[in-house]
C-alpha positions, 0 to 999 in steps of 0.5 A: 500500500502506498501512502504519502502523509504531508504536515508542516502546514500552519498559520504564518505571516506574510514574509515568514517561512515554513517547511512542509515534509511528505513521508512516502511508505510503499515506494521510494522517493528516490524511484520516481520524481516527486512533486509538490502541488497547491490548491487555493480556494477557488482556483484549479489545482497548481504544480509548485515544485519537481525533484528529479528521480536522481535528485539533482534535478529541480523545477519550480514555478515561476510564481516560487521561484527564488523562495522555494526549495524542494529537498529529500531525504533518502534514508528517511524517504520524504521528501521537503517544501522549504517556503520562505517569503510567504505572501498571502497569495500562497494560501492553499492546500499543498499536496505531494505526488509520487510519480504522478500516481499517488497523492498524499491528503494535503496540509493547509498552508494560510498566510496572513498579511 
């Protein structure tokens, strides 16, 4: 059974930082790129982030690029969002992907201004 549990996520103000953390059970983070998407209320679903299978490969969207950074962690098989200069306008649910097959529950993200 493969399983993908996202937390990290809070209530932070504009400008400050979190960092979200996607456990993957059931298969390897290093098998297959992982991503990370968002979804704000009201608006369609918006890929965020992608780790290459070897990680050492990244992509962000333009609209985090510069403030985010996505990591991993083999060992402990997770995969990381580092957020930092939060703005309001990244307010939404965000969700990890395994592979573009599996998806984790989400974990809310709300910044304040």
């Amino acid at each position: 059974q493969v399983q993908l549990v996202e937390s990290g996520g809070g209530v932070v103000e504009a400008g400050g930082s979190l960092r979200l953390s996607c456990v993957v059970s059931g298969r390897n983070v290093s098998d297959y790129s992982m991503d990370w998407f968002r979804r704000a209320p009201g608006k369609e679903r918006e890929w965020v982030a992608q780790i290459s299978r070897s990680g050492g490969v990244t992509h962000y969207a333009d609209s985090v690029k510069g403030r985010f950074d996505i990591s991993r962690d083999v060992a402990k098989n997770t995969v990381y969002l580092q957020m930092n200069s939060l703005k309001p306008d990244d307010t939404a649910v965000y969700y990890c992907n395994w592979g573009h097959q599996y998806w984790g529950q989400g974990t809310q993200v709300t910044v304040s201004s």
